[in-house]
Structure formats: C-alpha cells, structure tokens
C-alpha positions in Angstrom: 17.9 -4.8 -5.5 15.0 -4.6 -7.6 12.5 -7.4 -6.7 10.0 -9.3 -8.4 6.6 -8.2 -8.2 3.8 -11.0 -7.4 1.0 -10.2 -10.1 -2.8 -11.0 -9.0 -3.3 -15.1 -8.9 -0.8 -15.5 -6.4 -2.0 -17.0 -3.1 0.7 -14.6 -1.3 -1.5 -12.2 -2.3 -4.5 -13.6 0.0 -2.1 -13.7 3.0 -2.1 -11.8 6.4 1.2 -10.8 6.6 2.9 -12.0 10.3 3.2 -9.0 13.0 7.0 -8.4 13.0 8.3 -8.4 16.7 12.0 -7.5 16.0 13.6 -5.4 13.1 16.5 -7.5 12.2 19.1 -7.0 9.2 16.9 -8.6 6.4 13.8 -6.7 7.5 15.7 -3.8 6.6 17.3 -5.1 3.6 13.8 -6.2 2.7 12.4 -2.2 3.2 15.4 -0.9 1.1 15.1 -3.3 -1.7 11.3 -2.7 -1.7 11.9 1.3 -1.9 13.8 0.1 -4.7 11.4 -1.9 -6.5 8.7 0.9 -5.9 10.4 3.3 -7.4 11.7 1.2 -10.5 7.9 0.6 -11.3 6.6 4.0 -10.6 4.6 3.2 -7.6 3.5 5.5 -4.7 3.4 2.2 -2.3 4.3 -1.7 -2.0 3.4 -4.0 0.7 5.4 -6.9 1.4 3.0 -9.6 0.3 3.6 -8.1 -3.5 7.1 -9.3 -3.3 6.3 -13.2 -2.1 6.8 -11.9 1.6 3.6 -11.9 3.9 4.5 -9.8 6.8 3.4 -6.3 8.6 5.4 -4.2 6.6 5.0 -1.8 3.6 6.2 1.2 2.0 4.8 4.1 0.7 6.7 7.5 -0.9 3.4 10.0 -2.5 6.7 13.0 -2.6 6.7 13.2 -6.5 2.8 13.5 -7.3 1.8 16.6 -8.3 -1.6 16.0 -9.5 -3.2 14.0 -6.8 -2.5 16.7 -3.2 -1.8 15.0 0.1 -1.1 16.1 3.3 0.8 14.2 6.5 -0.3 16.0 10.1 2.0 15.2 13.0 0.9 16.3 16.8 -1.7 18.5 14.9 0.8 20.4 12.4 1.1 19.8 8.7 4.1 19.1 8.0 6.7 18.9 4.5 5.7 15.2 3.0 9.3 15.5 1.3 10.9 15.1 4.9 8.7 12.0 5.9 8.9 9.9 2.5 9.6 7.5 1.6 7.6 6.0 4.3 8.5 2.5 5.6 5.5 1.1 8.7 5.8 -1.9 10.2 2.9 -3.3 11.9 0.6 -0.8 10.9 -2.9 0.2 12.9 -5.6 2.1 11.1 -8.1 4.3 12.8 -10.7 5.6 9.4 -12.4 8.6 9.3 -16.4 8.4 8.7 -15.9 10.8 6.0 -15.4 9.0 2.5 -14.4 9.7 -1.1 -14.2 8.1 -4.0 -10.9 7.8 -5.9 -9.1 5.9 -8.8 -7.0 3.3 -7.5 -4.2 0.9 -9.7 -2.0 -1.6 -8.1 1.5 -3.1 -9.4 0.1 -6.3 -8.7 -2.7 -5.3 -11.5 -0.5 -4.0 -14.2 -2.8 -1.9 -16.3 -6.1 -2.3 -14.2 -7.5 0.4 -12.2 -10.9 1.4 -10.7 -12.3 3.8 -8.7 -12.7 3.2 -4.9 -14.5 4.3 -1.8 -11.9 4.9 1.3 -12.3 7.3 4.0 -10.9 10.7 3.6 -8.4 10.7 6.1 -6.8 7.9 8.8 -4.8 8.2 11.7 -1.6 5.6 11.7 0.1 4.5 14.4 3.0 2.0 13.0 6.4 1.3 14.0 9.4 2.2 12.4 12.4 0.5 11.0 14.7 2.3 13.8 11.9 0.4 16.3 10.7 4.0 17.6 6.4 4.3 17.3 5.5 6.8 14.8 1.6 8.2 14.4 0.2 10.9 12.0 -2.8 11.4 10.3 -3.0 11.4 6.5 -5.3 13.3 3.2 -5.4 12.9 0.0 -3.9 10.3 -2.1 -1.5 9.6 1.4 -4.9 8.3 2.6 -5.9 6.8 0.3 -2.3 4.5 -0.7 -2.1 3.7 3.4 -5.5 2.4 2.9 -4.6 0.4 0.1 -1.7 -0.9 1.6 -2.5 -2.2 5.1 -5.6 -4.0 3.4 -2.6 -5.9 0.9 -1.5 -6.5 5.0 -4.4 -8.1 5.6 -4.6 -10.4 2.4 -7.4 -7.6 1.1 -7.2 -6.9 -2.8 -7.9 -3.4 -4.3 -11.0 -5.4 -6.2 -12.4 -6.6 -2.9 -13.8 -3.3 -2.6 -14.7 -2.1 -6.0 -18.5 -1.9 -6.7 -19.9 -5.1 -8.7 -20.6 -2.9 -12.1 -16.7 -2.3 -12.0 -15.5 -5.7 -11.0 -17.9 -7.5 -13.7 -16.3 -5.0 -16.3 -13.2 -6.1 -15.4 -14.2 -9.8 -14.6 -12.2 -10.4 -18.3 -8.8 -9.2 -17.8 -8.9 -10.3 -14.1 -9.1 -13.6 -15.6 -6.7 -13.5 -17.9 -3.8 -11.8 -15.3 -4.8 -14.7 -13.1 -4.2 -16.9 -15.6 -1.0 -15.6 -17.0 0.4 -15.7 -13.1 -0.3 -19.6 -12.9 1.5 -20.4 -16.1 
C-alpha cells in the first residue's frame, strides 16, 4: 500500500526513531508498504519517520540508477547491487570514512528542493535485517551517500541540517513556504 509521505514542517520529522527489539508482522508490513511508496515516488531511499512512523528502520533500492555508480562490498568482495536491493536495515550503525565528497542530495520530504552535500565517501553498515539475521557491508557512491541520508532522518537529522549557510539562505524561501503548506 502506498503511503503518505510526511513533507518538511512535520515534527515526525525531528524525531529519533525507537530501536526496534523484535521484527513483528507490522514491521514488515510497514517495510513492504514503504518499498512500495519509494518506488511509487521515484525514490532511491525512505526512512520511517517520512511516513508518520519514528522508528530504526528504512529502506533504500540505488538498482535502477545509471548515472550516479555505486558499489556494495561484502567480506571484502564487490558484489551485484541487483541481488542486495532493495535494501530494508533495521537498527542501523554507521562507521564514516574520513574521506569526503560533495554530492547533490533531494529528499521526498522536500519535493522539488535539492542541494549539494558533504558526506563521507564510503561507510561501513552493520544493521539488522527483517529475517532478524545481522547484515554488514560497506558502501560507494550514491549507496553511500542515500545510507547517510537515511540513518540521519533516523536520528531526527534533515538533509538541510547539513547544507552550507549560502545554500540554506538560498533556499530559506521555499523552505518556508513547504513548512507552511504542511501545517495547513
């Protein structure tokens, strides 16, 4: 089922989502509806705060982009992102490289607002999955990057948080209008 998506304004937003301790049936109805609702907006990631839900979990599928490479590295071995995606982490615990890039970012919660961002190149992940097995990899590219992007939306952190001040004051505008809108 296609969900609603919570637009910027919305405390849920701000929230650190609860650690979840035991994958029950509406966890996983919860990951397969938000699959759903990533795909049916053409995004490469949702976290669960961005559907009114603020706990550890979020979902991420970076298969179908072409233009912006990543790459997934499991007990040191690339290996085929088709086979891995979409992605569904529970829990998630970030280790960032020292190495950063900057990158253009947008965010379903920010419908037609994007920005370019410093993150670190690569991460290691360790998360667990919906099955309750641990899974760890390491991640490049725009998989970096939308993990990134997603554990801070974990942690109540916005994509604007961490946009220089030149940006965010050229977007201070339409920021306050979407916030705006969402309260009405």
């Amino acid at each position: 089922m296609v969900l609603e998506i919570v637009k910027y304004g919305s405390p849920v937003l701000r929230a650190k989502g609860l650690e979840i301790a035991d994958v029950d049936a509406r966890v996983r109805k919860l990951a397969d509806d938000m699959i759903e609702t990533m795909r049916d907006a053409h995004g490469v990631g949702l976290a669960a705060q961005q559907v009114g839900v603020p706990i550890q979990l979020t979902v991420i599928d970076v298969s179908g982009v072409e233009d912006r490479p990543s790459e997934m590295i499991m007990e040191g071995k690339t290996v085929v992102l088709s086979a891995f995606m979409p992605l569904v982490l529970l829990n998630p615990v970030l280790e960032l490289s020292k190495e950063t890039e900057e990158g253009t970012e947008g965010c379903l919660s920010f419908p037609e607002i994007s920005g370019e961002i410093l993150r670190a190149s690569h991460v290691k992940v360790k998360a667990k999955k919906l099955d309750g097995t641990e899974v760890e990899f390491e991640a490049k590219g725009l998989l970096a990057r939308a993990v990134q992007h997603e554990v801070d939306h974990l942690n109540g952190i916005l994509f604007i948080d961490r946009m220089n001040s030149a940006t965010r004051t050229s977007l201070a505008g339409k920021l306050k209008r979407l916030q705006k809108s969402t309260r009405e």
